[in-house]
C-alpha positions, -999 to +999 in steps of 0.1 A: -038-672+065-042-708+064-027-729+092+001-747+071+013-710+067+009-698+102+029-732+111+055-723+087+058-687+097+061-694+133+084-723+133+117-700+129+103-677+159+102-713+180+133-723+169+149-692+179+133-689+215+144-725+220+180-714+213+179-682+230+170-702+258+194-730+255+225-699+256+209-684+285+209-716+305+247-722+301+257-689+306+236-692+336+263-722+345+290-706+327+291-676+351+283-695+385+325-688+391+323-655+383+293-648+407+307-667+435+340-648+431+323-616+435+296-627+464+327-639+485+344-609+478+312-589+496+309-613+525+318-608+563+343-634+580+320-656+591+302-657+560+332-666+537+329-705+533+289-704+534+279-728+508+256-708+495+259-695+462+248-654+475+245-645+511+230-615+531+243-595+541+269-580+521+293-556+530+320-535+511+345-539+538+369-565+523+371-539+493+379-513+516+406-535+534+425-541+499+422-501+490+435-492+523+462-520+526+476-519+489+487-484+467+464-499+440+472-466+422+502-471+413+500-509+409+473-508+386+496-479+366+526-508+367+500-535+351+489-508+328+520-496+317+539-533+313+506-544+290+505-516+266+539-515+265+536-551+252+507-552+230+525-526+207+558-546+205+537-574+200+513-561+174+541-542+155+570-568+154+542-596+150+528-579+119+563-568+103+570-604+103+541-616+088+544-592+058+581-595+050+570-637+053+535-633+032+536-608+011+576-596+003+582-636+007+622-625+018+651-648+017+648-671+052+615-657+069+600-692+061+629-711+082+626-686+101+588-689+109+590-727+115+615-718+140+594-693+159+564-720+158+581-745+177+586-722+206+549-723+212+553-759+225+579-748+250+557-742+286+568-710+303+577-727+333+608-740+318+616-710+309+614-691+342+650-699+355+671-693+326+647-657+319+657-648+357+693-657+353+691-636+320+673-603+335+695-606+368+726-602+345+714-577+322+700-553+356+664-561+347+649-574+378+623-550+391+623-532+362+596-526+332+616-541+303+625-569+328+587-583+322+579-562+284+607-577+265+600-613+280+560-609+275+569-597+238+587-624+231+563-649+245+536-632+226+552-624+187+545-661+175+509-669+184+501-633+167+525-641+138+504-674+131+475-650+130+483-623+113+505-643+086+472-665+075+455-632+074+479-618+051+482-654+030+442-651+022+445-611+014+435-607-024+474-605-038+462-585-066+462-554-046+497-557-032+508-557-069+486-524-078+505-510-052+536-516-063+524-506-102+513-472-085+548-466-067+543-481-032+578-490-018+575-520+010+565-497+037+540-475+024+520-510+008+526-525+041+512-493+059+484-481+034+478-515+021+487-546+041+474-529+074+438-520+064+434-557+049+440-573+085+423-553+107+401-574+123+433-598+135+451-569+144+421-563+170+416-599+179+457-601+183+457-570+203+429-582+225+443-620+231+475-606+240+458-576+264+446-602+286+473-628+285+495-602+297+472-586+319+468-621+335+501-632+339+516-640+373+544-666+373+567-643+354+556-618+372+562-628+404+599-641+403+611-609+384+593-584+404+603-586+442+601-547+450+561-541+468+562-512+444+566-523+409+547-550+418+512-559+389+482-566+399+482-603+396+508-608+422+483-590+452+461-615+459+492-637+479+492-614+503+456-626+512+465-666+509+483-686+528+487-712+554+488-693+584+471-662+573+445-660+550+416-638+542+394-649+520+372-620+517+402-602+506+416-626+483+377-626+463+375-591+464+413-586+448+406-608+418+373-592+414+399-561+406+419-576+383+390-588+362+369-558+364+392-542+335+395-572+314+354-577+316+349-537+307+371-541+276+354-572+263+328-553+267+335-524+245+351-545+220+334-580+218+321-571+182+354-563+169+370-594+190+346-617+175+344-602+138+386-610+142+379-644+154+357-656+127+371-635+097+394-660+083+370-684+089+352-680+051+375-672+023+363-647-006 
């Protein structure tokens, strides 16, 4: 092999060593929070505002303080229950929408959809007071709907946006050899419509998985009860001006995350394949 050819053959090998290592370094950045969350979490007292990125020695006490201080059983069950709970009213009503607006075209979704878009310029903290006023008067505080129905709401438009390009760049020549085979507007949007969007239904049911996971200002006015509390409203317990804990506080949102980081986990192909789908058309 001549060296013009061993040059050319090893140059893409280069190239992609030089990149590899380029990601590596700014994950290496990227995840200086997240290791810093978890080394405070497994530090003693004294240790807790060392400057140092890791210290020694750890301990597992500050987990053992939150486990023994907090029913994290049952709260996790209340985060648990209030997410799924809103992913499938998300995901369903979300993708509905987007088919009676992209594919059935009906009479006022498009008004209707420019509508919904402008609510996601509204900020949620403006919304806060009148939602509270609203759940107190229906006898929703403290309850499960009291945060579900908000959450769905606050979720349906992003995931319309989604799911409604989705549907606009389908191939429409199989909507109409669904209807020439006898498909009424269910069974095409069921068999058909579905199928075609998959990878934004995953990406949508992700996104809105941890934004509701991760929610706390919501959470916090409507749930005052210590047991329907979620697990974002724990770590308060551990701040404060006159009593904090640190340790505590680190190891709590070390918690909350560990779920979210296990489900990226299982699911980052699918997440990404639903991110960059629509990206390339045909």
């Amino acid at each position: 092999m001549t060296i013009p050819a061993l040059l050319k053959r090893t140059r893409p090998t280069f190239h992609s060593f030089v990149v590899h290592a380029v990601l590596f370094i700014v994950l290496g950045f990227w995840m200086v929070p997240q290791i810093y969350m978890v080394s405070v979490g497994l530090r003693t007292p004294a240790q807790a505002f060392a400057p140092q990125l890791v210290t020694w020695p750890m301990t597992f006490q500050n987990f053992a303080t939150v486990i023994r201080n907090n029913p994290l059983g049952g709260i996790f069950l209340n985060s648990l229950i209030i997410t799924v709970a809103t992913v499938a009213l998300v995901v369903a009503i979300s993708s509905l929408f987007a088919f009676a607006c992209a594919i059935l075209k009906l009479k006022g979704t498009s008004f209707l959809y420019a509508t919904l878009l402008t609510t996601l310029m509204v900020p949620l903290a403006s919304l806060v007071l009148p939602l509270a006023i609203l759940l107190k008067n229906f006898g929703w505080v403290n309850t499960y709907i009291g945060l579900i129905l908000p959450y769905a709401a606050l979720g349906v438009p992003f995931a319309m946006v989604i799911l409604k390009a989705f549907m606009d760049d389908a191939p429409k020549e199989l909507f109409e050899a669904a209807r020439v085979d006898g498909c009424n507007a269910w069974q095409t949007y069921w068999h058909v419509a579905l199928p075609l969007v998959r990878p934004a239904l995953v990406f949508v049911t992700i996104w809105q998985f941890i934004v509701t996971w991760n929610e706390f200002f919501l959470a916090l006015i409507v749930l005052t009860k210590s047991e329907m509390k979620t697990l974002t409203i724990v770590p308060m317990q551990y701040s404060g001006l006159y009593m904090a804990n640190p340790g505590a506080l680190f190891a709590v949102l070390t918690i909350i995350a560990i779920p979210l980081i296990l489900l990226y986990v299982l699911v980052q192909r699918a997440f990404v394949r639903g991110l960059l789908a629509g990206a390339v058309k045909g």
